[in-house]
C-alpha positions as CSV (number, residue, x, y, z in Angstrom):
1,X,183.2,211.2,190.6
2,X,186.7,213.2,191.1
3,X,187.9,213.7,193.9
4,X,190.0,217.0,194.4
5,X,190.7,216.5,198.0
6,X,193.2,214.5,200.1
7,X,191.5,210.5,201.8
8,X,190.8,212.3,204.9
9,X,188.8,214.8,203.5
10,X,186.7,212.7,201.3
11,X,186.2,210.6,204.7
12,X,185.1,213.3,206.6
13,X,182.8,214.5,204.1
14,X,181.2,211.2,203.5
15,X,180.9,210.7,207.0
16,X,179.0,213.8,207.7
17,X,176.9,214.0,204.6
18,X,174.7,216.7,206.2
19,X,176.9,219.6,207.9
20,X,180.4,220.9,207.4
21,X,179.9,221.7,203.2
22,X,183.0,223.9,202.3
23,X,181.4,227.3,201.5
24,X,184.8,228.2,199.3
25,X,183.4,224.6,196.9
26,X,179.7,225.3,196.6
27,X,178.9,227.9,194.0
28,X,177.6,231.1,194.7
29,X,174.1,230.3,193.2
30,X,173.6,227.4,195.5
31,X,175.0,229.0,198.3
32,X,172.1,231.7,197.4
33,X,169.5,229.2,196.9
34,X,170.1,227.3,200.6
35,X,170.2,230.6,202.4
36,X,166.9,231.8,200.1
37,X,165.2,228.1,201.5
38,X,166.5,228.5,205.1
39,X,165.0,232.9,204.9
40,X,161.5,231.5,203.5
41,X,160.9,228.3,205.6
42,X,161.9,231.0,208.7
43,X,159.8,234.0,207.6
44,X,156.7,231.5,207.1
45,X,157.1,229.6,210.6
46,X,157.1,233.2,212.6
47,X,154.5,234.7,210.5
48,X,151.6,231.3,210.7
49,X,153.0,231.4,214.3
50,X,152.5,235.3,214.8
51,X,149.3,234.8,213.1
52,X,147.9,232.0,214.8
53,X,148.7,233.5,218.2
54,X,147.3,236.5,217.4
55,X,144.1,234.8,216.1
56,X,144.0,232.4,219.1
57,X,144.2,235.8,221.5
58,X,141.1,237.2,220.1
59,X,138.9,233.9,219.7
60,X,140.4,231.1,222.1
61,X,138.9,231.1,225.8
62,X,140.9,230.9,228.4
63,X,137.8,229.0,230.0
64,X,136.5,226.4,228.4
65,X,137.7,223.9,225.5
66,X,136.6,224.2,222.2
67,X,136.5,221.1,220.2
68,X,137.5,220.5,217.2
69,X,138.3,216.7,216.9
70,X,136.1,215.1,219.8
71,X,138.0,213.3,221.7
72,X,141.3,214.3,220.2
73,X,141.9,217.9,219.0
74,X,141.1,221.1,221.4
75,X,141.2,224.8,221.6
76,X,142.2,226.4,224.6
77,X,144.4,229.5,225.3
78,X,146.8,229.7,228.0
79,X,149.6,231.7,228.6
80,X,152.8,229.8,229.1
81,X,155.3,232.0,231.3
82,X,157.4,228.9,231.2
83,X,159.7,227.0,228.7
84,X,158.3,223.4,227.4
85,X,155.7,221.8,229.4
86,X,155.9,224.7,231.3
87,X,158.8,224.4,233.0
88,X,160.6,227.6,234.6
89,X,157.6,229.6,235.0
90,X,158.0,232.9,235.6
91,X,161.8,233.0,234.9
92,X,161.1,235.2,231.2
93,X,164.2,237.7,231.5
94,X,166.4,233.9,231.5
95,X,164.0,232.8,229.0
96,X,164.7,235.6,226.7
97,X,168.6,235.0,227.2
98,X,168.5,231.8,226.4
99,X,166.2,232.0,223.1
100,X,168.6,235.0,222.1
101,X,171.4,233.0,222.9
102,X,169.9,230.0,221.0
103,X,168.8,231.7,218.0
104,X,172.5,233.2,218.0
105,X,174.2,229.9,218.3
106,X,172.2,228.3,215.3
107,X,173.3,231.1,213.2
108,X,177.0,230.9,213.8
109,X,176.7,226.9,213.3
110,X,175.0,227.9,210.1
111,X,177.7,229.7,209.0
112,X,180.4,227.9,209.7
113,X,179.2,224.8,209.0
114,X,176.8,224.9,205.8
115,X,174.1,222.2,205.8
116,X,175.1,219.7,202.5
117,X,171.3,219.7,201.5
118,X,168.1,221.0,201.6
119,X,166.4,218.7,204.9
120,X,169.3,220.3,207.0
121,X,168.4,223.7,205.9
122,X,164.8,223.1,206.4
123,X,165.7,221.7,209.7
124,X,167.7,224.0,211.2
125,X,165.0,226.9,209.5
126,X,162.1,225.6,211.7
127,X,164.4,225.1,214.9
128,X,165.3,228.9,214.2
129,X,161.6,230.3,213.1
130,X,159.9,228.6,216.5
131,X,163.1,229.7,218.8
132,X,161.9,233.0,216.9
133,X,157.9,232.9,217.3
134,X,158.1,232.4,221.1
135,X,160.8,235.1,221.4
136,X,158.7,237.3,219.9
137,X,155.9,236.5,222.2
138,X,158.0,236.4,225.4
139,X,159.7,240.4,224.7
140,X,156.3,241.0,223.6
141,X,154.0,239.9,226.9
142,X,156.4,238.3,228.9
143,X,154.8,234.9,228.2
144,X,153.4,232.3,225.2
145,X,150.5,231.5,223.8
146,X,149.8,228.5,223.8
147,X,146.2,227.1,222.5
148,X,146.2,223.9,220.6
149,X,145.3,220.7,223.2
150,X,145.9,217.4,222.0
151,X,144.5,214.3,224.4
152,X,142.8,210.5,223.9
153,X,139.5,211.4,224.9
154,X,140.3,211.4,228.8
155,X,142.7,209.2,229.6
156,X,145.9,211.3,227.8
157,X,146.2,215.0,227.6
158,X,150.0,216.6,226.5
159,X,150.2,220.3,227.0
160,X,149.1,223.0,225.1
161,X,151.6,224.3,222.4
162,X,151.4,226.5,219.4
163,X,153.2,226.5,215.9
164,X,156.4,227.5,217.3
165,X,156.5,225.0,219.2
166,X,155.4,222.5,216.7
167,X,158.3,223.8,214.3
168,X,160.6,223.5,216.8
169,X,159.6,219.7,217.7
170,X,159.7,218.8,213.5
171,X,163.0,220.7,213.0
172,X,164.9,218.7,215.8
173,X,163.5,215.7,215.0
174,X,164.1,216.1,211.2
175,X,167.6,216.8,212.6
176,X,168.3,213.9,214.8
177,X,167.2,211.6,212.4
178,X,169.9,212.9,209.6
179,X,173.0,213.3,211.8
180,X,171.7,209.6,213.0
181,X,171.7,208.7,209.2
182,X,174.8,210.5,208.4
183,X,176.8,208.9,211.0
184,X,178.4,211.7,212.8
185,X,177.8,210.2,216.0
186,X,179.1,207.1,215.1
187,X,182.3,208.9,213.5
188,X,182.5,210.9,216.5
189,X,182.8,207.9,219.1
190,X,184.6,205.7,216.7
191,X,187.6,209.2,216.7
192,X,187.2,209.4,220.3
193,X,187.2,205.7,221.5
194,X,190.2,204.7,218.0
195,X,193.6,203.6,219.6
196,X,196.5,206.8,219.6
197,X,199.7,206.3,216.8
């Protein structure tokens, strides 16, 4: 492998291994290609989400469960005027803020600092198309759907959530796991906590 760059470069680019891919290096039909993957992987998060919601208004109760895997997989619509779990209830002009603001920030990271390959587009896609779904829902009605229940027959129930949310949960995860992998965090505190020339 050649390299064209100077040691510390090559370092910092091994060390990443997932972010921080020089747009001005990668050719114009991969560029295309990532940004094509990251546009799809959004587009069908917010649509199955939009969809689903949609679906679950018309045909969930707000009442009663509907099973689906007894003792493990429910049906049930509420609508969340919260943030996860609930949390913030009622707050939806800050909630709005901060999904804009969110859905702003991942775009700018995008763009300055390129996922090297196709996990960390998909990633950052699904953090986007959930932070999207439940925006939409939010400006929309002022709150979320929410209508998929998962519990262990009755001792365990973990609140309702929806696609979105799901997508969100994967993407960070996904996401986690490779700048774990990649050792930016280990690069990071090794820079911070090396002794000063």
């Amino acid at each position: 492998m050649q390299d064209n760059g100077s040691p510390g470069e090559l370092e910092v680019r091994k060390a990443t291994g997932f972010v921080g891919e020089d747009k001005s290096k990668v050719s114009p039909g991969r560029y295309r290609g990532k940004l094509r993957l990251f546009l799809i992987v959004v587009a069908v998060v917010v649509v199955l989400d939009q969809l689903s919601k949609l679906w679950a208004r018309v045909n969930v109760s707000e009442i009663w469960n509907t099973e689906l895997l007894p003792g493990f997989l429910d049906l049930i619509r509420v609508a969340n005027t919260g943030a996860i779990f609930g949390l913030f209830s009622d707050y939806t002009g800050v909630l709005i803020a901060l999904g804009i603001a969110g859905s702003v920030i991942i775009l700018v990271f995008l763009y300055y600092f390129p996922p090297v390959n196709k996990v960390g587009v998909v990633s950052f896609a699904l953090i986007l198309g959930g932070a999207v779904g439940n925006l939409i829902d939010r400006i929309r009605f002022g709150y979320v759907t929410d209508f998929i229940s998962i519990h262990l027959r009755d001792f365990f129930y973990w609140f309702p959530f929806n696609i979105a949310d799901a997508a969100l949960t994967v993407g960070i995860c996904i996401l986690i796991y490779y700048f774990c992998k990649s050792g930016v965090f280990r690069k990071a505190y090794e820079r911070k906590h090396s002794p000063q020339n």
